[in-house]
N, C-alpha and C positions, 0 to 999 in steps of 0.2 A: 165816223172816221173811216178810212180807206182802206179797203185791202188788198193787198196784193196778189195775183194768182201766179205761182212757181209751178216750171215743167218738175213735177212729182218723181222722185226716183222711186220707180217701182220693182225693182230689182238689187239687190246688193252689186253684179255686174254692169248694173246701168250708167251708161255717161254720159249717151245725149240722148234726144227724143226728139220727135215732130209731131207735131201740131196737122194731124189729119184733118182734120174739119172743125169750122167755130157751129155749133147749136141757136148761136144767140148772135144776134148784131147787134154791134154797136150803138147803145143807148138804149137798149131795150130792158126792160124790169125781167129781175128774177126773184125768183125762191129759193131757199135753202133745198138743198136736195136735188133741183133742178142739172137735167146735161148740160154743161157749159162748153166744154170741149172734147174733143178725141186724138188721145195719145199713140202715136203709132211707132215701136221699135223694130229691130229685126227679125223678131220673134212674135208679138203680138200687138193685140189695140184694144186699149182703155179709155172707157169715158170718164171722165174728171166731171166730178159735180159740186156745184155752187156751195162754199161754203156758209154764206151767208144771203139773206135779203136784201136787194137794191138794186141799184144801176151799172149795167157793164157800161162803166165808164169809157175806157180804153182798150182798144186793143191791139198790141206791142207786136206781137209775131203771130203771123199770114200762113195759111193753109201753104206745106209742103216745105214751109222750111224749118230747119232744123238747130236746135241749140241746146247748150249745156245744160243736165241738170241744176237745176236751183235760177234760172233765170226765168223774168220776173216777164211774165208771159199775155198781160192785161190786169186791168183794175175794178173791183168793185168798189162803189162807190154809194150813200146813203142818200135816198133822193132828195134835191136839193143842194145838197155839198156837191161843190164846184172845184175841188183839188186841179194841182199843176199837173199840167200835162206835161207826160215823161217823151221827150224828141229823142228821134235819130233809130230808132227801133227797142228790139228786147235788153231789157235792163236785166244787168248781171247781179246774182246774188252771192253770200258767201258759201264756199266751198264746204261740199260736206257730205255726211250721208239723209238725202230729204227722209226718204221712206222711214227711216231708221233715228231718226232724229233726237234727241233729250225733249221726256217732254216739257222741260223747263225752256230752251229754244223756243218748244212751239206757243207755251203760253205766252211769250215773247213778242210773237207774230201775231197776238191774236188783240184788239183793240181791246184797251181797259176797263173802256164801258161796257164790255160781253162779259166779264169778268163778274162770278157771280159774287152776290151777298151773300153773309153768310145768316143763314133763318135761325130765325129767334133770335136778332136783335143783336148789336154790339160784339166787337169779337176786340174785346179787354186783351191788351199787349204792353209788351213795353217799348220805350222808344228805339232801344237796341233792336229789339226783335222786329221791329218796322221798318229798321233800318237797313235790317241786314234781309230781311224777306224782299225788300227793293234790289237791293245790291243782285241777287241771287233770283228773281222775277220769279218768286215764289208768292204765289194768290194766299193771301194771311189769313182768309176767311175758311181755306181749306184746311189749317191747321189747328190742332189739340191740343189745347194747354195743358201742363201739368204743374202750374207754379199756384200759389193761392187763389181759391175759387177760378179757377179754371184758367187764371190769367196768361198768357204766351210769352215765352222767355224765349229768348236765341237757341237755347239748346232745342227747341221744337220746331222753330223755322228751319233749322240745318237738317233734325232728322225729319222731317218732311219733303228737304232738299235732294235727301239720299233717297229716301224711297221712291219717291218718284222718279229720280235719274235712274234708277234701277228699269223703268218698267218701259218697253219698247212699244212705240205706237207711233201710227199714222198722224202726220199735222192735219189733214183733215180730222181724221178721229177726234185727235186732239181737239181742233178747234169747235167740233159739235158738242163735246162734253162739259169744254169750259162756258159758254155759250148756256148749257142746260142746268150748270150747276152741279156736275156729278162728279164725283169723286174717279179718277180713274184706278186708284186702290182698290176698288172693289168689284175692277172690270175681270174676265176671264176671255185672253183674246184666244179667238180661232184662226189668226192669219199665221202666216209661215213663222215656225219658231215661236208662237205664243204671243203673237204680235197682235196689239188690238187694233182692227181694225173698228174701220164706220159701223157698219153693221153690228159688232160689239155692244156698240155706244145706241146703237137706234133699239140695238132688243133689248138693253137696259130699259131705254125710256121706254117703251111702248111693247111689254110685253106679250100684252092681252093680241095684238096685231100679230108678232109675228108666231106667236102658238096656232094661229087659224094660219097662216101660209106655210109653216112646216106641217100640222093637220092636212092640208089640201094636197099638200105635193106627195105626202106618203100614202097618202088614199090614191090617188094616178100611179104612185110605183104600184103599190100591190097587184094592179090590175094588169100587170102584164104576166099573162099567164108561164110565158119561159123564164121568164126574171132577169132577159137580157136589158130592161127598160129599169131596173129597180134602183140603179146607182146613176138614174140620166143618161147610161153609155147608147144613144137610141138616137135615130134619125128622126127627125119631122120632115125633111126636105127643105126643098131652096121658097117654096111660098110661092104662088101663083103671079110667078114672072111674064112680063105682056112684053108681044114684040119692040123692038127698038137698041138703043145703044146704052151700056152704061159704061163707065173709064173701068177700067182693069185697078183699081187703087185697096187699102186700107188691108185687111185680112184675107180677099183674095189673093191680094198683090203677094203677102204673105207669104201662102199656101204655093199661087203658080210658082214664083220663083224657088220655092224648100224641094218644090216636086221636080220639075227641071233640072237643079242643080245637080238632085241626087241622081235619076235619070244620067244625066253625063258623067258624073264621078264615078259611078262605082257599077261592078260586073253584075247586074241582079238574075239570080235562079229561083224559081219557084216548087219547092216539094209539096205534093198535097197526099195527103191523108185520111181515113173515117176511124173515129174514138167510139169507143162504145161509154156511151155517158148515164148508162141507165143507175148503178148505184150512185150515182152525184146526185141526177133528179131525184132518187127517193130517200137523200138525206137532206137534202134541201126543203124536199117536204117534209118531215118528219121535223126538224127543226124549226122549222116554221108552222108547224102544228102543235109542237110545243112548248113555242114565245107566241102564241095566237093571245093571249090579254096583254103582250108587251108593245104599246103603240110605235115606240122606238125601236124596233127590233126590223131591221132586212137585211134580205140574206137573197144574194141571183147569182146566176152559174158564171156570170163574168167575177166574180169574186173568187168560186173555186178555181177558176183561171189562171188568175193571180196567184193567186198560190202554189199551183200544182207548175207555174211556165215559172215560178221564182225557185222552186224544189229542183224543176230540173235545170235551170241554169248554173247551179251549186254543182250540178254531177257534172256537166260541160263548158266550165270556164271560157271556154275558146267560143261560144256564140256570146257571152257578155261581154263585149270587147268591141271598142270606137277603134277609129283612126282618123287621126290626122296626121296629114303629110306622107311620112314614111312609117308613124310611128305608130305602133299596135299597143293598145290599151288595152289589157285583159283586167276588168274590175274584180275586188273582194267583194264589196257588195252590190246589189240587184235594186236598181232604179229604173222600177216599171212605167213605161210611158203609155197613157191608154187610152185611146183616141176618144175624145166627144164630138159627136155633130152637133151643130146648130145650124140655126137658119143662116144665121151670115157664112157657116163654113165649118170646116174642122180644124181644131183643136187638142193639143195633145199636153195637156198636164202629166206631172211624173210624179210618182210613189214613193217616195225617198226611202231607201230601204227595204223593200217590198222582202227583202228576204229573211228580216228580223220579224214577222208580222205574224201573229195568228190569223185564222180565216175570221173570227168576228171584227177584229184590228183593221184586218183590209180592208169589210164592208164597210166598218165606219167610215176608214179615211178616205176610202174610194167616195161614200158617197158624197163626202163636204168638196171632195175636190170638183167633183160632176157640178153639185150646187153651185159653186163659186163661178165656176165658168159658165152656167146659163144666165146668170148674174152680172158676167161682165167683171167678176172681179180676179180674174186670175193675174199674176206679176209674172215676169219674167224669171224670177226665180221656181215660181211653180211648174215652169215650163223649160227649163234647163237643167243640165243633169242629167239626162236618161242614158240607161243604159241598153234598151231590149224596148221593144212596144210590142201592144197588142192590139188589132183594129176588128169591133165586132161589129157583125153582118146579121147577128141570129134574128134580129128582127124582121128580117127580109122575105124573100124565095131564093134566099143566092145559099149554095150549099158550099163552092171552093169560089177563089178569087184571085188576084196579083194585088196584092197590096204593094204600096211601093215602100221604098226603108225610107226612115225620119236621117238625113245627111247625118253620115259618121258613125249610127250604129250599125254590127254586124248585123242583124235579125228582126223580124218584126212577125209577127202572127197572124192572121186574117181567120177567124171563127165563121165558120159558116151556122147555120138555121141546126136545131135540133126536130131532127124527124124520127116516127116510129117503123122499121125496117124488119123487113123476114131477113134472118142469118140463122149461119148454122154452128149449132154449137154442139160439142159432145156427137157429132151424128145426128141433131135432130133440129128442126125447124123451126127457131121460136124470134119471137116480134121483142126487137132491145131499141133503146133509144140510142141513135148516133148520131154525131157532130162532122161536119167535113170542117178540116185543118189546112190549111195553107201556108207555107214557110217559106217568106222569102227571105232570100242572104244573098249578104257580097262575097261571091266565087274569089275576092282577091284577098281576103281573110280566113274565109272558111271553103274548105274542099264538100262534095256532094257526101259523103259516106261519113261522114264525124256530122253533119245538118239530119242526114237519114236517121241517125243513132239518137239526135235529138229528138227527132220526131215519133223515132220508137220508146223512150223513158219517158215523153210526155202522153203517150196514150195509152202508155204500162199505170200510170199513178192514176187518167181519168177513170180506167176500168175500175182499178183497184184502189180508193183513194185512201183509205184506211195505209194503202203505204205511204201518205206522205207525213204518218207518226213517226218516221222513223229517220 
């Protein structure tokens, strides 16, 4: 049977998308798992991957154009099954939230024959309850009886109808679970809000794989001696570009136009500064010397970062603060946006909250977001929202910088490299590690001397960070 491939809403704010590039032509075999296409919004770009085995049958909508979420974007198709071809272009789906979907909808979507059996033989019902499992495109196999010897009454079809309606997940997610047989009750998702994504459902199946892929990745953070590299927050570079021409398109296009825009909209002034960061680096070690048997456990200075740039945003309200238009936004809370490079570009995921968060809270959630985005899996909701960014450099030889602001926020931070320096302290001579700070703001929001003020409570707490208990 057929299935249909829908532009994915991968945002709660999502309404249309385009189709950056096809992976696959036309009639060629896939795999499940496989890139199929590339999602491009105004924020970022997603690769959509094959939900299932077979033949890209059709395909409906053409690199650069754009259409509504839930329109029916190409076809997979079982090799040999010869289905109608759909004319006149991208065929419309019904209205909704995709990303977000019931995953009763999505079992919906997903052909009957992927629908697993239920193991160990027969799944004893009654005809009501068969009945009403149809009605309500509830899988009867996934359901527990509690009538004589295990048999399924209606009342278990329905509370199997509710629990699942409860549970938010991706239709692809969805459809790899249904497909493998797994229960999504007993998923734990890590996408926004608790949302199971793919990945979910794949480290369900295949656990033994991905405990060596997160093993590997935590053996490469350790090793970054500053621990600016330990949440991903780390350049590799653009990769060994050979002369010639490429189009300006997909995530550069992105970036040129976010950088430009901001560039012409708003006034940018750059303060710079040196932190003396030497108690951070020696609780940083100390803490890390003692979670050394905790394989889980990282901890780098872009994490005290976050916390110490979200402590002082609380004392000066007036650099957490967008604008649009006319109108000045001063935020209650602190939504950290914090730059990743990758090969294809940078990236700015945001911290929902960053101000609620203890320092080990942040490492964790810093580091899944880092992950995600080297992965490809960030939404446009991960990436909207900020109130404040922070773009670090420490991996480099660059000590200050001009970062430019993400359009609309007051502020963003640019970290320079931690070096060890002769200063003078008390009258006398001695070697502290420091950090060069970079602060740029929009001079039409915030004046120089309340940005300076900032920049003095933020190198007040890296000194001293014991005050940011308070």
């Amino acid at each position: 049977m057929s299935i249909e491939l829908a532009m994915p809403k991968l945002g709660l704010t999502m309404k249309t998308g385009k189709v950056s590039k096809w992976f696959v032509a036309e009639g060629a075999m896939v795999k499940q798992g496989d890139d199929l296409f590339e999602v491009e919004t105004d924020k970022i770009t997603n690769k959509v991957e094959s939900p299932a085995d077979g033949v890209l049958f059709q395909i409906l909508v053409q690199p650069k154009q754009e259409v509504a979420v839930g329109a029916v974007l190409g076809i997979i198709a079982e090799p040999g099954e010869n289905p109608a071809r759909v004319e006149g272009g991208a065929a419309s789906s019904p209205a909704g939230d995709a990303d977000a979907a019931s995953p009763a909808a999505a079992q919906k979507s997903t052909p009957a024959a992927a629908q697993p059996p239920r193991s160990g033989g027969r799944a004893f019902s009654s005809p009501a309850a068969r009945r009403l499992a149809c009605e309500l495109d509830v899988d009867i196999a996934c359901v527990v009886g509690s009538g004589p010897e295990g048999r399924i009454l209606e009342r278990d079809v329905r509370a199997r109808f509710d629990a699942v309606g409860k549970i938010k997940i991706t239709p692809l997610a969805a459809v790899v679970a249904a497909r493998a047989g797994l229960d999504i009750t007993t998923l734990t998702g890590t996408g926004e809000g608790g949302k199971i994504v793919r990945e979910d459902v794949e480290r369900a199946l295949h656990p033994e794989k991905f405990a060596a892929e997160e093993a590997k990745a935590q053996a490469g953070a350790a090793s970054c001696a500053d621990g600016s590299g330990a949440n991903g927050f780390g350049a590799n570079g653009f990769g060994a570009d050979g002369p010639g021409t490429v189009p300006m398109e997909g995530m550069r296009k992105i970036i040129a136009d976010n950088m430009q825009a901001s560039l012409q909209n708003s006034a940018q002034l750059t303060l710079v500064s040196e932190a003396d960061v030497t108690a951070c680096v020696d609780i940083i070690a100390d803490l890390r010397a003692r979670h050394k048997k905790d394989k889980d456990f990282r901890l780098s200075m872009n994490d005290v970062l976050i916390l110490a740039v979200s402590r002082t945003l609380k004392k000066h309200p007036r650099m957490n603060a967008t604008l649009d238009g006319d109108t000045i936004t001063r935020h209650a809370e602190v939504h950290m946006g914090v730059a990743v490079a990758l090969p294809e570009g940078l990236v700015v995921p945001v911290l929902h909250n960053a101000d609620d968060m203890g320092l080990l809270r942040i490492a964790s959630e810093a580091r899944l977001l880092a992950g995600r985005a080297r992965k490809g899996g960030l939404t446009p909701d991960d990436m909207s929202g900020g109130t404040f960014t922070i773009t670090n450099m420490a991996h480099s030889v660059v000590d200050f910088f001009t970062p430019i602001l993400k359009p609309g926020e007051t502020g963003i931070l640019g970290v320079g490299r931690v070096t060890e320096k002769p200063v003078v302290r008390n009258g006398a001579i001695v070697v502290r590690s420091m950090m060069g700070l970079s602060l740029t703001f929009d001079h039409r929001v915030e004046d120089g001397a309340p940005a300076a003020e900032f920049l003095k409570t933020l190198t007040e707490f890296l000194a001293e960070p014991a005050l940011l208990l308070f």
